[in-house]
C-alpha positions in Angstrom: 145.0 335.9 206.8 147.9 335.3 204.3 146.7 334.1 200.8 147.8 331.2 199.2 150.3 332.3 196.7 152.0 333.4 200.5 151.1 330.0 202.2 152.2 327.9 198.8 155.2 330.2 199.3 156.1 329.0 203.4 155.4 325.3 202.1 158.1 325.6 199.4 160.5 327.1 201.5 159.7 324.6 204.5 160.0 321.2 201.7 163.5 323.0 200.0 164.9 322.6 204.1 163.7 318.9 204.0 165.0 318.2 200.7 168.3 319.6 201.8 168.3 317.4 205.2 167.7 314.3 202.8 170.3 315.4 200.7 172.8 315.2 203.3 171.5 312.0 204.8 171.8 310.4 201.4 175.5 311.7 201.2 176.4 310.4 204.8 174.8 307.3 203.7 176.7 306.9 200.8 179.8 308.2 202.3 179.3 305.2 205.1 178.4 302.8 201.8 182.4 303.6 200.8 183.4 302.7 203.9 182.1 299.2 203.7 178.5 299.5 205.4 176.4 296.8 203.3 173.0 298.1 204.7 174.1 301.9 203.5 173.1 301.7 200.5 169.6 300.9 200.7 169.2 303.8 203.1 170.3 305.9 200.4 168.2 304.7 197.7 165.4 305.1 199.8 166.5 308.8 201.2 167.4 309.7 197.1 163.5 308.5 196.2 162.4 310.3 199.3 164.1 313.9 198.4 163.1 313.4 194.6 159.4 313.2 195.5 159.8 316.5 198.1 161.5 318.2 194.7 158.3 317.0 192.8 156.2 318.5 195.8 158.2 321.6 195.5 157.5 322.1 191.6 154.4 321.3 192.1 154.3 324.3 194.0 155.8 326.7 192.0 158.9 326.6 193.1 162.2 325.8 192.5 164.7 322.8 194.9 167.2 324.6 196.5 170.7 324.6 195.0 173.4 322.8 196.6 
């Protein structure tokens, strides 16, 4: 059975993919904000407060958001 410093480990790396994927929603979102989408930009408000909590989860952790 793997201990928990290896389980905190695969929950890091697992929550760094997620905040990546919300990264790069955000950045669509915003990218469709430029192009005039009024609704846009409360999708990425909410997808920004979404990946910030996952990089609090993450340093919670012990580890560290992936870089970009």
């Amino acid at each position: 059975m793997p201990d928990s410093a290896d389980r905190f480990d695969e929950l890091v790396v697992q929550l760094q993919a997620i905040e990546e994927a919300l990264r790069d929603l955000a950045y669509d979102r915003l990218q469709a904000v430029a192009d005039g989408d009024d609704g846009a930009a409360a999708d990425e408000k909410r997808l920004l407060q979404a990946r910030r909590a996952v990089e609090r989860a993450i340093h919670a952790l012990g580890g560290e958001p992936a870089a970009f």
